[in-house]
C-alpha positions as CSV (number, residue, x, y, z in Angstrom):
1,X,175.4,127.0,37.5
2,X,173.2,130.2,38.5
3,X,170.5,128.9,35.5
4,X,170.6,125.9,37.4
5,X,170.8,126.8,40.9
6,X,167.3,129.4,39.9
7,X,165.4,126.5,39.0
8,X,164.2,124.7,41.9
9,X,163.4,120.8,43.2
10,X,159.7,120.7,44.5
11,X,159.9,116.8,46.4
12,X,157.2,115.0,47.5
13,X,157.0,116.3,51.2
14,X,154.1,116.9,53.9
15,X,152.5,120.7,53.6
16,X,153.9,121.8,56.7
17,X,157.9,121.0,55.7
18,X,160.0,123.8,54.7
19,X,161.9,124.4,51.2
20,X,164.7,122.7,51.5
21,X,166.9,125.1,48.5
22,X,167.0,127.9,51.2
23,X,169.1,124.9,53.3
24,X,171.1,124.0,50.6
25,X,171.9,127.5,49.6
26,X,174.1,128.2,52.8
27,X,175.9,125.6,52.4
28,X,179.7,125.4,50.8
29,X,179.6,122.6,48.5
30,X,182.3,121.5,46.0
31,X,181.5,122.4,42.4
32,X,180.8,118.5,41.2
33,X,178.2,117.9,43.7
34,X,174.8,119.0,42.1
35,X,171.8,121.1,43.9
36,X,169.1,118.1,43.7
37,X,171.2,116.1,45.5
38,X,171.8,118.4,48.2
39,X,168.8,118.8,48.8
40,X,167.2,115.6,49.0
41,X,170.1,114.8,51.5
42,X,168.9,118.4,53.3
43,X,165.6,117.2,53.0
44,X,166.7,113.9,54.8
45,X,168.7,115.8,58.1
46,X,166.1,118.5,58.6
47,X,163.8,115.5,59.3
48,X,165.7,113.9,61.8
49,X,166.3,116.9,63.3
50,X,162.8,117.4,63.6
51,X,162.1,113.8,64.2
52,X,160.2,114.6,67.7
53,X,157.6,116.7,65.7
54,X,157.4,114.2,62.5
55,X,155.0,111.6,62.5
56,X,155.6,108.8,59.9
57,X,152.4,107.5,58.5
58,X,153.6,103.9,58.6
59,X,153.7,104.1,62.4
60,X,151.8,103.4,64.9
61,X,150.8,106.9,67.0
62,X,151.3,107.2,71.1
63,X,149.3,109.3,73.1
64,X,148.8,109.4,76.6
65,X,145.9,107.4,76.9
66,X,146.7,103.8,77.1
67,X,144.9,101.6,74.1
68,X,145.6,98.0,73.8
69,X,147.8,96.9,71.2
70,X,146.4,94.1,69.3
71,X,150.2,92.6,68.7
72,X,150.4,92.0,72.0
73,X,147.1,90.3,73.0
74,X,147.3,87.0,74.3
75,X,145.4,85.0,71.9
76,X,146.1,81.9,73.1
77,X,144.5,82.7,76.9
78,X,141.2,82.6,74.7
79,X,142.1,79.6,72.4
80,X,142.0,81.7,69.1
81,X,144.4,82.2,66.3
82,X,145.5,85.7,65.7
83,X,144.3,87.0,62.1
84,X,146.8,86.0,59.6
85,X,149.3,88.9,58.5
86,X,148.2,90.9,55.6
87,X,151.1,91.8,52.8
88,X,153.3,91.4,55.6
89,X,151.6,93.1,58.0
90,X,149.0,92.8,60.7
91,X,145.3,93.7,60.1
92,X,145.0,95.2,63.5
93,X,142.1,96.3,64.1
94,X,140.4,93.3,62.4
95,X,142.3,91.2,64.4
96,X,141.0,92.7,67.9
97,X,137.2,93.2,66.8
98,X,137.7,89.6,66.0
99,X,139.0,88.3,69.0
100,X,136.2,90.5,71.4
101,X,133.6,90.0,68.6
102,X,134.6,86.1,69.2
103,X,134.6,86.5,73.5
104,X,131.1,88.2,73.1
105,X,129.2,86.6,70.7
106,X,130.6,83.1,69.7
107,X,133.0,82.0,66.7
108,X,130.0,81.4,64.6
109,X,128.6,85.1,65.0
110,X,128.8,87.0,61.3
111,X,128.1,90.6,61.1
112,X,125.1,92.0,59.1
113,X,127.5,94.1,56.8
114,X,129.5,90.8,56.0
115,X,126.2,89.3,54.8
116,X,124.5,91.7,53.4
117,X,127.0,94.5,51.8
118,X,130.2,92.2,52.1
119,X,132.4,95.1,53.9
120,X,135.9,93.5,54.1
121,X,137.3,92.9,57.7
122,X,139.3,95.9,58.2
123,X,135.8,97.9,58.1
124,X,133.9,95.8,61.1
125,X,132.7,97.2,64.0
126,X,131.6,94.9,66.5
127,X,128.9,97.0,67.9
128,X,127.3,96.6,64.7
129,X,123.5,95.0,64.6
130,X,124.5,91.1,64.5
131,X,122.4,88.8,62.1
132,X,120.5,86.4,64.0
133,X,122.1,82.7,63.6
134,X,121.0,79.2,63.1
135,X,122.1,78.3,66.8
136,X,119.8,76.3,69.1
137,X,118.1,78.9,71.7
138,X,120.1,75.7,74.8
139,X,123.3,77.0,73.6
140,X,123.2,80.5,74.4
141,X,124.0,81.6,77.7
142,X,122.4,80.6,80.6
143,X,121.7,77.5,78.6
144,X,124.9,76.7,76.6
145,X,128.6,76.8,77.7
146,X,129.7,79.2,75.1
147,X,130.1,81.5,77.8
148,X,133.6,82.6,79.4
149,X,135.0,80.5,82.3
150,X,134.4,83.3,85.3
151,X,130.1,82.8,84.4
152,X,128.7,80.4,87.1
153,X,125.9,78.2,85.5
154,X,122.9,77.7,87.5
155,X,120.2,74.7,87.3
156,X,117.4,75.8,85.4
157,X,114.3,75.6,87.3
158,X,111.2,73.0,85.7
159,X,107.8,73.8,86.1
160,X,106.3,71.5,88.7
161,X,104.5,68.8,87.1
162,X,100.6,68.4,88.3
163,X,98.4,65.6,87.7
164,X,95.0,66.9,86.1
165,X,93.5,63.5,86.7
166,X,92.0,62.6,90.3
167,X,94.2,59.6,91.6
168,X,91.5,58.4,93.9
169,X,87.3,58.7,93.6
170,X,85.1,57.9,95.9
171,X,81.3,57.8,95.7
172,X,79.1,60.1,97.9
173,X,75.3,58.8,98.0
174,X,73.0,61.8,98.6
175,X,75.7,64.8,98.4
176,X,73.2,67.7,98.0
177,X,74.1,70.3,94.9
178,X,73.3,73.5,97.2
179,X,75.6,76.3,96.4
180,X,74.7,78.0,100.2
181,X,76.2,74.6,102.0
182,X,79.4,73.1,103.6
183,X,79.9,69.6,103.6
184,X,82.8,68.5,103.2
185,X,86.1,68.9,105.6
186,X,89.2,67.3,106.7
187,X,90.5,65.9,110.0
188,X,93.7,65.2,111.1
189,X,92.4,61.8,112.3
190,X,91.1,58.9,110.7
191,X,87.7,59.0,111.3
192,X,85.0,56.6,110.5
193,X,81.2,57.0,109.8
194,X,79.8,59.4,112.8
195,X,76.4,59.7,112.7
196,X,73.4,59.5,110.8
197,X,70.6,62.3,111.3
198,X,67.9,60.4,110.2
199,X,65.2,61.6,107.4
200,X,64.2,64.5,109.7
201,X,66.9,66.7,109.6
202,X,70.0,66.5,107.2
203,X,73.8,67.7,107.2
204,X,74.1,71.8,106.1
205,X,77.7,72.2,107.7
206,X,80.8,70.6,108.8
207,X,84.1,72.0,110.4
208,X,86.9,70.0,112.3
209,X,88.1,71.4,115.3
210,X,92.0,72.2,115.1
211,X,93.4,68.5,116.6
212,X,90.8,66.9,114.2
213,X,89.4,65.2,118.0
214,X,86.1,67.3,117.9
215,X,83.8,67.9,114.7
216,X,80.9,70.8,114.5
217,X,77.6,69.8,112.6
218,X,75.2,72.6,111.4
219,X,71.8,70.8,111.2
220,X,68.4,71.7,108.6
221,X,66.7,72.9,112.2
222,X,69.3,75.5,113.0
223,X,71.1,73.2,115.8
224,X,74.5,72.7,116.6
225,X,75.7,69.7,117.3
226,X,79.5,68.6,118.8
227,X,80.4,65.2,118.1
228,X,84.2,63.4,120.0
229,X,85.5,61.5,117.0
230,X,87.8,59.6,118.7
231,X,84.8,58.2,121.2
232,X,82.2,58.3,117.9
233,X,80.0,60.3,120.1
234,X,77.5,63.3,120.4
235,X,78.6,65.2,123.3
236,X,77.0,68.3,123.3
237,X,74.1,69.9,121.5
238,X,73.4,73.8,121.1
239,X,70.9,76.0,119.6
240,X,70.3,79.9,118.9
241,X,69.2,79.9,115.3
242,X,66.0,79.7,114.2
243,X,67.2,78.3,110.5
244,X,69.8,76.3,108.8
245,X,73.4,76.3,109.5
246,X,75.5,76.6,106.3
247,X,78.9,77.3,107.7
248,X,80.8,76.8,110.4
249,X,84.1,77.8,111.4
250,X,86.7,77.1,114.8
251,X,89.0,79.5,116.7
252,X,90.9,77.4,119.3
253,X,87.7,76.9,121.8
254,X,85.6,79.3,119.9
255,X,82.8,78.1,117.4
256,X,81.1,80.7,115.0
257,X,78.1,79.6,112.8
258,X,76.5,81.0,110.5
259,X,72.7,80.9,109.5
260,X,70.4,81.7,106.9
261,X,68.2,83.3,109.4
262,X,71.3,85.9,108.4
263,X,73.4,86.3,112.1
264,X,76.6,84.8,113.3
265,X,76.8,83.0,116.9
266,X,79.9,82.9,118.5
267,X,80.0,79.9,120.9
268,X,82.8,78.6,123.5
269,X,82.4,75.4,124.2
270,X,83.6,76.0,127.9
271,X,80.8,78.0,128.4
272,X,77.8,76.5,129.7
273,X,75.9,78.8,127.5
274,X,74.9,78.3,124.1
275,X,76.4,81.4,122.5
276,X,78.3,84.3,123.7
277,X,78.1,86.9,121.1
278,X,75.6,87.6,118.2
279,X,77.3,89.2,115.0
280,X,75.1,91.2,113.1
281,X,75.4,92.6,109.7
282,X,74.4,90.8,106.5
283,X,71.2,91.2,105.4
284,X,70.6,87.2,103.8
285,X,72.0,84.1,104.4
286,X,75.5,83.8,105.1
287,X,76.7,80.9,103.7
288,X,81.1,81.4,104.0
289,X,82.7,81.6,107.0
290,X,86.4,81.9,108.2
291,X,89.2,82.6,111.3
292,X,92.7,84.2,109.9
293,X,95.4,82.3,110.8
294,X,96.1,84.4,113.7
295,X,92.5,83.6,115.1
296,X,92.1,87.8,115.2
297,X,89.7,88.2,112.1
298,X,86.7,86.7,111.0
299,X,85.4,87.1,107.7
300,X,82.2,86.4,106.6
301,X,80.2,86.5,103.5
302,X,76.7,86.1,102.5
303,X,74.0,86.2,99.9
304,X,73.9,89.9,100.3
305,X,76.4,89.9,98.5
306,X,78.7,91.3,101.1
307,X,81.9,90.3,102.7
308,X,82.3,91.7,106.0
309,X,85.8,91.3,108.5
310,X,85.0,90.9,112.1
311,X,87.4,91.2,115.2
312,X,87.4,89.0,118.6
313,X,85.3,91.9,120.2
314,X,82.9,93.6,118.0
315,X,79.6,92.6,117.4
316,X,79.5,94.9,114.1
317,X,82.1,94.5,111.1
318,X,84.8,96.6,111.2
319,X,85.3,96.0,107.3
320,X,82.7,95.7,104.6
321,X,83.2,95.0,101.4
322,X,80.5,95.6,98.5
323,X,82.4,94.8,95.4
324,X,81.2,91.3,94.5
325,X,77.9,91.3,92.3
326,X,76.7,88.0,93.6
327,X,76.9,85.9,96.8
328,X,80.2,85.1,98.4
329,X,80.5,81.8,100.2
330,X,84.4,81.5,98.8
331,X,86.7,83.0,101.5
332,X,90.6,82.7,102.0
333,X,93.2,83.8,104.4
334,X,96.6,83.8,103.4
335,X,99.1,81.9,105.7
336,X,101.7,83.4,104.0
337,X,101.0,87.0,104.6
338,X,98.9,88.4,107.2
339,X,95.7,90.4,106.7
340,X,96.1,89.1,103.0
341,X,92.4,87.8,102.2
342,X,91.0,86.4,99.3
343,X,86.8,85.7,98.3
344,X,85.2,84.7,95.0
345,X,81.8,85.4,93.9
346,X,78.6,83.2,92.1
347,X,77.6,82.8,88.9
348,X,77.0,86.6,88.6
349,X,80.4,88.0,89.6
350,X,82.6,84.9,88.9
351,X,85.6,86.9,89.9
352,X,88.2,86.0,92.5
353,X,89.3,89.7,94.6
354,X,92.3,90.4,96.9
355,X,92.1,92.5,100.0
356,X,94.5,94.2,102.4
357,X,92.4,93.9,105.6
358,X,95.1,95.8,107.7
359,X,95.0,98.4,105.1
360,X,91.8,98.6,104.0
361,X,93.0,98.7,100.9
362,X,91.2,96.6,97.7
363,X,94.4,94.7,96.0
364,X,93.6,93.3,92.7
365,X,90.3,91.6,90.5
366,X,91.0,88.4,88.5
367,X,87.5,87.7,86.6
368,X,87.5,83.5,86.4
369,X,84.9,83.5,84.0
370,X,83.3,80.9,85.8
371,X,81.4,80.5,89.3
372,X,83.4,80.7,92.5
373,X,82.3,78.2,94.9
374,X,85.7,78.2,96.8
375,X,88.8,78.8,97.8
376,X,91.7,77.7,99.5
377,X,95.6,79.2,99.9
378,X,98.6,76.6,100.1
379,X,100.5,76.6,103.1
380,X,103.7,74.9,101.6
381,X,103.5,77.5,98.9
382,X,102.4,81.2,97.8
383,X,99.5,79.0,95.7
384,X,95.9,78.5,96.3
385,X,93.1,76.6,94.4
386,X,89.9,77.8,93.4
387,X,86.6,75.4,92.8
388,X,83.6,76.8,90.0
389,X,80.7,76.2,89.0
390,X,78.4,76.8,86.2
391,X,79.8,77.1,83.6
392,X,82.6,75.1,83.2
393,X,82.7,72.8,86.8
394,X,86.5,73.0,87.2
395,X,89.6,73.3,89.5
396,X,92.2,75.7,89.1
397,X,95.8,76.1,90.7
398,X,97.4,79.8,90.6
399,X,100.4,81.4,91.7
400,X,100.3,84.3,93.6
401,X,100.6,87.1,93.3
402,X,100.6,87.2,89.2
403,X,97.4,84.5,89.7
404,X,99.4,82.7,86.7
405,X,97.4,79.1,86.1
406,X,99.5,76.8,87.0
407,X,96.8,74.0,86.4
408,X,93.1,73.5,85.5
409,X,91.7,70.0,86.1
410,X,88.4,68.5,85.9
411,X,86.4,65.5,86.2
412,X,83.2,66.7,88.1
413,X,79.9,66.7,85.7
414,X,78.2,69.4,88.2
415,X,79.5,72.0,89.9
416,X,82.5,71.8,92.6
417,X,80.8,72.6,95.5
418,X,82.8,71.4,98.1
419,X,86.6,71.7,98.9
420,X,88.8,70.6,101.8
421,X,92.7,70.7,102.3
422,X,94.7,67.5,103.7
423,X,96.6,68.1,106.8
424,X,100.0,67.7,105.4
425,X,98.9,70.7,102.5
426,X,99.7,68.2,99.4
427,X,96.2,67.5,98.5
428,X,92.5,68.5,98.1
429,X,88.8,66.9,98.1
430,X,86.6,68.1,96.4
431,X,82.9,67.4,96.2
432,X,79.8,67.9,93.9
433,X,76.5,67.2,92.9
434,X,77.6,64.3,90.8
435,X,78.1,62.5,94.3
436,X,81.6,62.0,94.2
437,X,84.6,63.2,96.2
438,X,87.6,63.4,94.0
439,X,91.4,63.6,95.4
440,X,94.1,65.5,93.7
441,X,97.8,66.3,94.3
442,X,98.1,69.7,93.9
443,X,100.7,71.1,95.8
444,X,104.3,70.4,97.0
445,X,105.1,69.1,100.5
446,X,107.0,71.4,102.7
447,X,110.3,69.3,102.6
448,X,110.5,69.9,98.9
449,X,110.2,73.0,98.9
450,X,113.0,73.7,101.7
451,X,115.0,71.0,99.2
452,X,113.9,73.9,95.9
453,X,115.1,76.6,98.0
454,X,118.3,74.9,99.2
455,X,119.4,73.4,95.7
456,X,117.4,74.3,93.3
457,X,115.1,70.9,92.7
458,X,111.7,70.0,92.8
459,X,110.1,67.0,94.7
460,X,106.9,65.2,93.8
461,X,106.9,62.9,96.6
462,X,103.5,62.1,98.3
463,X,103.1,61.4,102.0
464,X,100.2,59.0,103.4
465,X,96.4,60.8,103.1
466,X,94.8,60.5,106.6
């Protein structure tokens, strides 16, 4: 018995457990019961003893931080099947990196390490780089409804659709090609031919009063003339320049002109006077003139290459401009935002520039690549259209501020001289050399767009051209 009670039983046991023969040895045991046994059983009590300090390794581990427990996911609240049971047990982990990898990323989304290294499930990780799937781009989220019931879907917003055809043309006999003029503008009124200047003196300007009741006619001889469209009548005549009149512009009863003998008249037609105020500044002809919306600011530019901002008092400029490289007759307030003003330059500059006339601050440059004959802002819309010249004789619709092109159109054989905006905002003229007036849509109406901002659509309806 002491031979056999030297030797000692070495079971398989964790390296912190104690020897269990020092256990045994205390004990009184009959002579027929052996050592080994005794000791296993030891073995057996000491751990339950100790069973608040033992951790079995088939057993899932607590701690105090809470971590789901994949046997007690609800599967079905996602419409999935749990993994099947492995050997009798459940692939845990896999299961749950299933079942979020299949919330996140779709039933049909494989791992790389599946394809590539084929790692068995046990070993995914769903944060793993994903190999990119077969799957139409419509059926990803916000396009495709493999997303979870709490994601709202929103209508997906189409690019309005514009027509790069003219949908009306109309022949203009005689329409001069002179970059420096203004000839063509729209009323608010139906109007009829006016009058005819004879062969002594011919059309350099043309500007409708605000009600579309009164037009202003710049003349070859430096005359003004005011004509009642409703009567088809000359009513008043005016002079003060000594040359042509290539631009005319209104102000509620104010008239500015502008002259290649290089000065701006400001005229009221209440006043019995011819003109109240001389502007000087440019040093050539100006041939671009225009009142802000807010009939505070005049802008002018000229074939000095200069665009120059004018207030209601001051018979200097209060802003001048020197950037463009080549006249500027293209000039553009923004309804949308005020002291916003845009000009283009000729053949020499072809570029389109922003300004911040409140500011004084230079915005942006957008280089067309093609002369800017004019301009004109949207007021249903942050858009405006530009007209050009040599070398490509086109129209062009942007979005601002990224001056994205929404459209280019053409049609004209010479350059786009001319350009006027319909009342409602929905459509342009434009005129050239080639003696034709073309009409475009171009922009939305204002009821469509408070229809885009209230749900989401677009609306190409067209109301009647006056």
């Amino acid at each position: 018995m002491e031979e056999r009670s030297s030797k000692r039983i070495k079971p398989t046991m964790e390296e912190d457990e104690e020897d269990p023969s020092s256990s045994s040895s205390q004990l009184n045991l009959p002579p027929s019961m052996n050592r080994p046994t005794v000791s296993l059983e030891t073995q057996r009590i000491n751990r339950l003893i100790r069973s608040e300090h033992y951790h079995s390794p088939s057993k899932p581990i607590y701690s105090d931080r809470f971590i789901p427990s994949p046997s007690g996911s609800n599967f079905a609240l996602f419409g999935l099947e749990p993994s099947p049971k492995k050997d009798g047990k459940e692939d845990g982990p896999g299961s749950y990196a299933g079942m979020l990898r299949t919330v996140l990323f779709g039933p049909e989304t494989p791992e790389k390490a599946d394809v590539v290294t084929g790692f068995s499930p046990s070993s995914r990780n769903i944060f793993r780089y994903k190999t990119e799937t077969q799957r139409p781009v419509n059926s990803f989220p916000p396009f495709g409804c493999d997303e979870g019931p709490s994601v709202s879907r929103s209508p997906v917003k189409s690019p309005r659709n514009i027509l790069k055809s003219a949908y009306k043309v109309l022949d203009a006999p005689a329409l001069q090609d002179d970059f420096y003029l203004n000839l063509v503008d729209w009323s608010a009124q139906n109007v009829t031919k006016l009058c005819d200047l004879g062969g002594d003196e011919s059309v350099c300007s043309v500007g409708w009063a605000l009600r579309g009741t009164h037009l202003a006619i710049g003349t070859s001889s430096g005359t003004i003339e005011i004509w009642d469209a409703l009567r088809c009548r000359r009513i008043r005549t005016m002079g003060g320049h000594r040359l042509r009149v290539g631009a005319v512009a209104w102000s509620s009863s104010v008239l500015s002109s502008g002259s290649r003998d290089k000065k701006i008249l400001q005229r009221d037609i209440r006043s019995q006077k011819d003109h109240v105020s001389k502007l000087t500044g440019h040093r050539s002809e100006v041939c671009g003139l225009k009142w802000s919306y807010d009939n505070r600011e005049l802008a002018s530019g000229g074939n000095d290459n200069k665009l120059l901002v004018w207030n209601q008092h001051s018979t200097k400029p209060v802003l001048r401009y020197c950037e463009h490289t080549a006249a500027v007759k293209a000039i553009a307030w923004s309804p949308h935002l005020h002291g916003l003003l845009a000009s283009g330059g000729g053949t020499a500059d072809r570029c389109i520039r922003f300004w911040n006339t409140k500011t004084n601050t230079r915005l942006s440059c957008v280089d067309t690549n093609s002369q800017v004959c004019n301009l004109a802002w949207s007021k249903n819309v942050n858009e405006l259209v530009s007209t050009h010249g040599y070398s490509q004789n086109q129209i062009i619709v942007w979005k601002y501020p990224t001056m994205s092109k929404l459209a280019t159109l053409t049609g004209h054989t010479f350059r786009v001289l001319y350009l006027a905006v319909s009342p409602d905002g929905q459509t342009i003229v434009t005129g050239a050399g080639d003696e034709t007036l073309r009409f475009w849509n171009v922009f939305p109406s204002p009821k469509s767009q408070r229809r885009e901002s209230g749900i989401g659509a677009l609306s190409f309806g067209r109301t009647t051209i006056r």
